[in-house]
VOGU-3710 file (C-alpha; in Angstrom, 3 decimals, decimal comma):
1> xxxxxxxxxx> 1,115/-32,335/1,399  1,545/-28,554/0,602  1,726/-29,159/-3,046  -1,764/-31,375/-2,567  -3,361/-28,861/-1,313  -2,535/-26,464/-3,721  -3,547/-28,613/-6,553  -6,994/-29,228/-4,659  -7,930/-26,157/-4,297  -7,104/-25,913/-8,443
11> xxxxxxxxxx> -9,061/-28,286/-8,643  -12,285/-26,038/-10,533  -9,700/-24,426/-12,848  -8,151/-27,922/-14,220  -9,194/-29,644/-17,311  -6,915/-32,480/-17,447  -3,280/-33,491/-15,675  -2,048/-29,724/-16,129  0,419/-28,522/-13,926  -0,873/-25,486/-12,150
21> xxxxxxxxxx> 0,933/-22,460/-9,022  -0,759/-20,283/-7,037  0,117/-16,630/-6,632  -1,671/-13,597/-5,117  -2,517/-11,976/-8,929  -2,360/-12,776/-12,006  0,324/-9,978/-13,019  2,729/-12,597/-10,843  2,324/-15,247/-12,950  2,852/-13,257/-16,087
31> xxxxxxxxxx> 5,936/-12,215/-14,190  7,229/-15,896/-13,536  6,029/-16,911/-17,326  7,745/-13,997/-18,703  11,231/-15,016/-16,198  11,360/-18,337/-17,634  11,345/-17,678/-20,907  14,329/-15,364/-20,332  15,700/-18,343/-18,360  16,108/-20,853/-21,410
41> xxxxxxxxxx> 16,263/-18,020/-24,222  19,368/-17,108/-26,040  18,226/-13,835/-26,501  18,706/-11,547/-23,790  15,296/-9,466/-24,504  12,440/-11,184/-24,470  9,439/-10,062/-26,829  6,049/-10,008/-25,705  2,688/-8,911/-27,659  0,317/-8,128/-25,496
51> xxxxxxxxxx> -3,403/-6,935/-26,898  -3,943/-2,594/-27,089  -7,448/-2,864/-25,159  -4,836/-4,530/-22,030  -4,588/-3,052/-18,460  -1,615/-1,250/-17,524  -1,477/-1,993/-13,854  -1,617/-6,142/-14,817  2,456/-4,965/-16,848  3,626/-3,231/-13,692
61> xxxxxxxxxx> 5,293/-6,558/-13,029  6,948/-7,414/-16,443  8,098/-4,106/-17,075  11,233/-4,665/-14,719  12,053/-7,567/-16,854  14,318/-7,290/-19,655  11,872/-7,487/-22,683  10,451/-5,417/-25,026  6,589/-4,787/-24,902  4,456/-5,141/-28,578
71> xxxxxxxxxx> 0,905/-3,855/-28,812  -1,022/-5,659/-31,256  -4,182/-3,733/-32,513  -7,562/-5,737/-31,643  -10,877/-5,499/-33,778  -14,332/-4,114/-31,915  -15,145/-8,187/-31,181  -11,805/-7,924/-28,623  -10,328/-10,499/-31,562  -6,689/-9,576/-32,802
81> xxxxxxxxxx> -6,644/-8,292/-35,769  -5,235/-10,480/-38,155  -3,385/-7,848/-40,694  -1,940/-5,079/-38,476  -0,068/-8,664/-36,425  0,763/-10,091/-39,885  2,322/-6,816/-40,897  3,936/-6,696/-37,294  6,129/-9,727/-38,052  8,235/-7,718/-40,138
91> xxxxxxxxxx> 9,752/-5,984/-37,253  9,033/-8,345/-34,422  8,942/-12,352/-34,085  7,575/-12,657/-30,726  8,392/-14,706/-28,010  5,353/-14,543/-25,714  1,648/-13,846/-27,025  -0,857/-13,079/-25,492  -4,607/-12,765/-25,736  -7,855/-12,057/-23,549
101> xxxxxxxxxx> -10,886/-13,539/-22,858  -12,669/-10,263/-22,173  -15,108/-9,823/-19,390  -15,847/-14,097/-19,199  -16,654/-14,550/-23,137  -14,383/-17,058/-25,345  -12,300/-14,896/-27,580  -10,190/-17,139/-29,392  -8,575/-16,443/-32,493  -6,739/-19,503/-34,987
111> xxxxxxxxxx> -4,853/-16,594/-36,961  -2,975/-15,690/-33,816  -2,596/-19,558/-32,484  -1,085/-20,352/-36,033  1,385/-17,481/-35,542  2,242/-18,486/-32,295  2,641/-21,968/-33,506  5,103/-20,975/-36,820  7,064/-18,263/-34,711  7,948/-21,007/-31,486
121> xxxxxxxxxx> 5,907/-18,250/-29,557  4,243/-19,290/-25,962  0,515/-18,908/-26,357  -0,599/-16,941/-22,974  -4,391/-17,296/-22,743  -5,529/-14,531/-20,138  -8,844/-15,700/-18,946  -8,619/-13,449/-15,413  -12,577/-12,136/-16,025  -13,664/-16,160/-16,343
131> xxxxxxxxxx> -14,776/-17,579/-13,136  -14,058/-21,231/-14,798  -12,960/-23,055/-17,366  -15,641/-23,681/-19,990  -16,266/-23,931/-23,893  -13,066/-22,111/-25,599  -11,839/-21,016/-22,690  -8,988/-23,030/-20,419  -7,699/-25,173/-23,244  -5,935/-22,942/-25,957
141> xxxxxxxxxx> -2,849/-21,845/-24,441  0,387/-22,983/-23,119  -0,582/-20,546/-20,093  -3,527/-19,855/-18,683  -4,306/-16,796/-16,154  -6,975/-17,432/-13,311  -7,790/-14,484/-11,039  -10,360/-16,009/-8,661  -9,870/-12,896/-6,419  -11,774/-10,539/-9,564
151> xxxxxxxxxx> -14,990/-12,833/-9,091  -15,263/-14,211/-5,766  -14,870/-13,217/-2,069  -11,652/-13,416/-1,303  -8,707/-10,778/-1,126  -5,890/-12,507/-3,362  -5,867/-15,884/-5,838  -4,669/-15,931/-9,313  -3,459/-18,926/-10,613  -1,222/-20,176/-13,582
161> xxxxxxxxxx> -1,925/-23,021/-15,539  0,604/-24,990/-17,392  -0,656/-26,677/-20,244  1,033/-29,569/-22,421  -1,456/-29,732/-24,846  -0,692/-25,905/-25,949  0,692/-25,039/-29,518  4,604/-25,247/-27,997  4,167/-28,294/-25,651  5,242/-27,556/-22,939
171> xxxxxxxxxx> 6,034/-30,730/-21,298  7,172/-32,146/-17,828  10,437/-32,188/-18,862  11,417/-28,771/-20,021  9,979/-27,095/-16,661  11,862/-29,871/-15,213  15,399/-28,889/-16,827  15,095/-25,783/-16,460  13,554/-25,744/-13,155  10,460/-23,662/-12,958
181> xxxxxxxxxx> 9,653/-25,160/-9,298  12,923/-22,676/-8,311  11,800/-19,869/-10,466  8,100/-20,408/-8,907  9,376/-19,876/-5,440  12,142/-17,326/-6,014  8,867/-15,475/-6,555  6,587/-16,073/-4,222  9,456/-15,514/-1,509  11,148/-12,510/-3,117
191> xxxxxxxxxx> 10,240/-10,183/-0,489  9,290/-10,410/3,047  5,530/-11,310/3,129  2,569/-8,517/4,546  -0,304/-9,102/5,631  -1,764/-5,767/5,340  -3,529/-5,864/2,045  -5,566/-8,410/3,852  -6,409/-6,871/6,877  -7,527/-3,727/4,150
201> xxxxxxxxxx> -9,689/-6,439/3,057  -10,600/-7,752/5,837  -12,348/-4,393/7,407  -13,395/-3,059/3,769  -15,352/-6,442/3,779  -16,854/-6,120/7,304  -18,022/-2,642/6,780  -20,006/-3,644/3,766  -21,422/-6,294/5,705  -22,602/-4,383/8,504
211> xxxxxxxxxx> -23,999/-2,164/5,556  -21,981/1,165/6,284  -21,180/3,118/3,050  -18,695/5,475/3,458  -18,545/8,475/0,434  -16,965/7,145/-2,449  -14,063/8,456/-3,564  -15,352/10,556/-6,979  -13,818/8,561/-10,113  -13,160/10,556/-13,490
221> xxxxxxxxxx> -14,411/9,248/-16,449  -11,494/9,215/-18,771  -8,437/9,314/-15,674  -6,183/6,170/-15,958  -4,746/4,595/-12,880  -1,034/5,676/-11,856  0,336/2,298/-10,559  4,008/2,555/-12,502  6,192/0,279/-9,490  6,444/-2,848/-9,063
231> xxxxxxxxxx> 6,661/-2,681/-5,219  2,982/-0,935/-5,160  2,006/-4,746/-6,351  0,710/-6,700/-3,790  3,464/-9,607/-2,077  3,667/-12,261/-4,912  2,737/-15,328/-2,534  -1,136/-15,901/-1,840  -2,776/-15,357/1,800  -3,606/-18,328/4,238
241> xxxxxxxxxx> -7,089/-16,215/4,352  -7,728/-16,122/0,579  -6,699/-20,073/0,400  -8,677/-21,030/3,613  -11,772/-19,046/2,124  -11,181/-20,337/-1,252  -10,931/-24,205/0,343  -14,997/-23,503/1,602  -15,991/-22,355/-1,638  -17,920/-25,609/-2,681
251> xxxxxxxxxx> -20,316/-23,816/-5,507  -18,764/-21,949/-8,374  -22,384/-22,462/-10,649  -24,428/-21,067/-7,531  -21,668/-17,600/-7,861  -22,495/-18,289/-11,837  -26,535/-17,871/-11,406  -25,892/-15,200/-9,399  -23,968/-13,221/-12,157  -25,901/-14,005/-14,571
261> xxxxxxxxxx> -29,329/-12,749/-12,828  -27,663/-9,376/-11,677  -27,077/-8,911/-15,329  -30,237/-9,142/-16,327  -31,324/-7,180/-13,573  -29,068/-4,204/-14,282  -30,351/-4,525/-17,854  -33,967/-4,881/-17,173  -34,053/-2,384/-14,817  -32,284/0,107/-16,384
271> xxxxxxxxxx> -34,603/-0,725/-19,751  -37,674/-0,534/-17,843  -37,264/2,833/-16,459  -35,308/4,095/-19,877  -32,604/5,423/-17,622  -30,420/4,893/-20,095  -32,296/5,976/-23,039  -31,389/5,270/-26,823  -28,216/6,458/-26,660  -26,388/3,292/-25,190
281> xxxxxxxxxx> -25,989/-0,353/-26,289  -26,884/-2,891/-23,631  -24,359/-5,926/-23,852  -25,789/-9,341/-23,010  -23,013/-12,022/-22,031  -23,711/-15,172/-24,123  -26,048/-17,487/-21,735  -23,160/-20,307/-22,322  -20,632/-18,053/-20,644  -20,259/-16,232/-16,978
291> xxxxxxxxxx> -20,203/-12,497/-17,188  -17,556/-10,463/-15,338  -19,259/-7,281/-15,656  -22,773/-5,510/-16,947  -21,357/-3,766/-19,705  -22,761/-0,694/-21,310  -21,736/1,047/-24,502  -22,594/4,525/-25,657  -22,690/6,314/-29,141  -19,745/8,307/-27,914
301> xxxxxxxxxx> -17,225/9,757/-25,042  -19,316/12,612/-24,324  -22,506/9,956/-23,969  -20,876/7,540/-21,606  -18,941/10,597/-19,755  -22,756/11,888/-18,799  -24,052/8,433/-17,781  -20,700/7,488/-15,784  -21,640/11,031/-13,598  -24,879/10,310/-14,027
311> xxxxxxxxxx> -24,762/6,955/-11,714  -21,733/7,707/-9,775  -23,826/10,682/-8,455  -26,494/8,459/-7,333  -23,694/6,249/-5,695  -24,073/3,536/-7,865  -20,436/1,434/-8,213  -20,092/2,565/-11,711  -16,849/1,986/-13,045  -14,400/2,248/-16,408
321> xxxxxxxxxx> -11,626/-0,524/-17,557  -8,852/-0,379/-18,523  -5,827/1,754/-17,876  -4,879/1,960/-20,836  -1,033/1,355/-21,364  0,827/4,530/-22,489  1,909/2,736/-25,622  -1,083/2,436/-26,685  -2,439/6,417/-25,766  -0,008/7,495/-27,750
331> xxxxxxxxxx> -0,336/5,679/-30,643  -3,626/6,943/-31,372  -4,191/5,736/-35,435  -2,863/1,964/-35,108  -4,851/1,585/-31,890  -7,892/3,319/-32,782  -10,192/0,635/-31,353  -8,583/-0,045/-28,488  -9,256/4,031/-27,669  -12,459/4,093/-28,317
341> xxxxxxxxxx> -13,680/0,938/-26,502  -12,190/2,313/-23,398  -13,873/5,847/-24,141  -17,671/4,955/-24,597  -17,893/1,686/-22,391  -18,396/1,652/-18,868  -19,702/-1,016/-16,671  -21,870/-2,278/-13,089  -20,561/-4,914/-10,639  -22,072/-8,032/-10,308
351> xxxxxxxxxx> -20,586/-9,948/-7,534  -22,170/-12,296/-5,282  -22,361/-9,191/-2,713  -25,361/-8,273/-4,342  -28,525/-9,094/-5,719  -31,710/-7,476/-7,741  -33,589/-5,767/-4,363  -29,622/-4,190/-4,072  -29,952/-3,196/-7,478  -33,541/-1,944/-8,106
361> xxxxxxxx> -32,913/0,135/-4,637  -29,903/1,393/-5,882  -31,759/3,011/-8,912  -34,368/4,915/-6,677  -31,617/7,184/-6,159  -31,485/8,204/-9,896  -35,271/7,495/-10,480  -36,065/10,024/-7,441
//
């Protein structure tokens, strides 16, 4: 009856028969993908290639795993790029790729499911900033990463999708053998379960409501997050709360309009009263997908350094993404792009807490 549930309340994230496990984010089940695979492997390090323009905080998890991490280099499009993974192969046949859908657009790329395919890598298809499943996105990888918690109301919720239809197959009968049901719940019971993150949520949630702001705390533009522990994760398992909320949630395309129309009124808004002026890039979401974020791009750091101020002094919830992984800081030629993405972009929520009279009120502040 359990197990129903759970697969119920998968139900939106499901294309067809796939096997799918519920955990509070989605750096859990790149945990328990990342376990297995060291399960049935001969070797005893795992190899994973993650993408440069990746969040740090989502590795916190794998990092106390026996493997060795692999930054591929991405092109401006978020796409890996092809020759710097080609050339990577020299050094490293990986055992665990994967690749991002950024902020709720398909980014799919065959050069990287081919080398998957040839090198008996598991295709992870991260697709955490999608609300849903939808054209090119749910159905390329043996994996797939949900995190309804980054697009809805509700404190926890990512979810892992097994797929059989994925470049390595992953059938019934492998997670059988090996038993991934064990591995799954070693997991989710692997420490004694807290309630406190959603109490925190709880009371954050209540104050918005009641429509108390309390002075933000003042972000820098170019400061990464510090999380380095796994125990500063959240408890693996997923609330009663965030599965009792989620269970109500009947209409994922009403949450879609809604995201779609604060985008537009971000960018019309901020076009109409050339807050922004010439200096920085508006980027639309394609109308076929469901944007994460309204995402902004200047000419350069100093450019989006003055508009991040700019906005967070009128207290609007401006914000940056990602942490960069240290890897990747350091390694400054190969993951040029990478870099610079995360130094001239910065981005505006768009959550079903708000709508365009928050928004066009919200700019008075700037405007005044």
């Amino acid at each position: 009856n359990k197990q129903l549930s759970n697969e119920k309340l998968a139900e939106y994230w499901l294309l067809n028969n796939e096997k799918s496990y519920w955990f509070s984010r989605s750096a859990w089940s790149l945990y328990v993908i990342v376990k297995f695979r060291i399960l049935i492997s001969s070797d005893n390090q795992v190899k994973v290639w993650v993408p440069s323009y990746f969040c740090n905080e989502s590795l916190v998890a794998i990092r106390s795993l026996p493997i060795k991490l692999h930054f591929y280099p991405v092109l401006p499009s978020g796409k890996p790029d092809p020759i710097e993974c080609n050339k990577m192969l020299d050094n490293c046949n990986p055992d665990i790729i994967l690749f991002v859908h950024y902020f709720g657009e398909e980014v799919f790329s065959e050069e990287l499911y081919d080398l998957a395919l040839k090198n008996d890598a598991w295709l992870v298809e991260d697709a955490v900033h999608c609300l849903k499943p939808s054209q090119g996105i749910g159905n390329q990888g043996d994996f797939v990463l949900y995190s309804p918690h980054k697009l809805l109301a509700i404190p926890d919720g990512g979810l892992l999708v097994i797929r059989e239809e994925g470049p390595s197959k992953i059938t019934s009968n492998l997670l059988e053998k090996f038993n991934f049901n064990e591995v799954y719940d070693s997991v989710i019971n692997m420490r004694q379960f807290s309630n406190l993150f959603t109490y925190k949520w709880l009371v954050k949630r209540l104050i918005q409501k009641l429509g108390l702001h309390f002075s933000h705390k003042k972000i820098i533009f170019n400061s990464e997050n510090k999380m380095q522990d796994i125990k500063q994760l959240p408890h693996p398992k997923m609330s009663k709360l965030s599965k009792k909320l989620l269970s109500n949630m009947t209409d994922l395309d009403k949450e879609s309009e809604n995201r779609k129309n604060n985008q537009k009124e971000w960018n019309s808004s901020l076009a109409k009263n050339n807050i922004l002026g010439d200096d920085i890039n508006i980027i639309s979401c394609h109308e076929k997908y469901v944007p994460y974020l309204a995402i902004f791009v200047a000419s350069d750091t100093a450019m989006a350094e003055f508009f991040f101020d700019l906005l967070q002094k009128s207290k609007i919830p401006v914000s940056t993404w990602p942490d960069l992984p240290p890897e990747v800081i350091k390694d400054s030629k190969m993951q040029r792009v990478a870099i610079e993405m995360r130094a001239t972009r910065f981005f505006l929520p768009i959550h079903c807490s708000i709508n365009s009279a928050n928004i066009k009120s919200s700019l008075t502040n700037i405007l005044n």
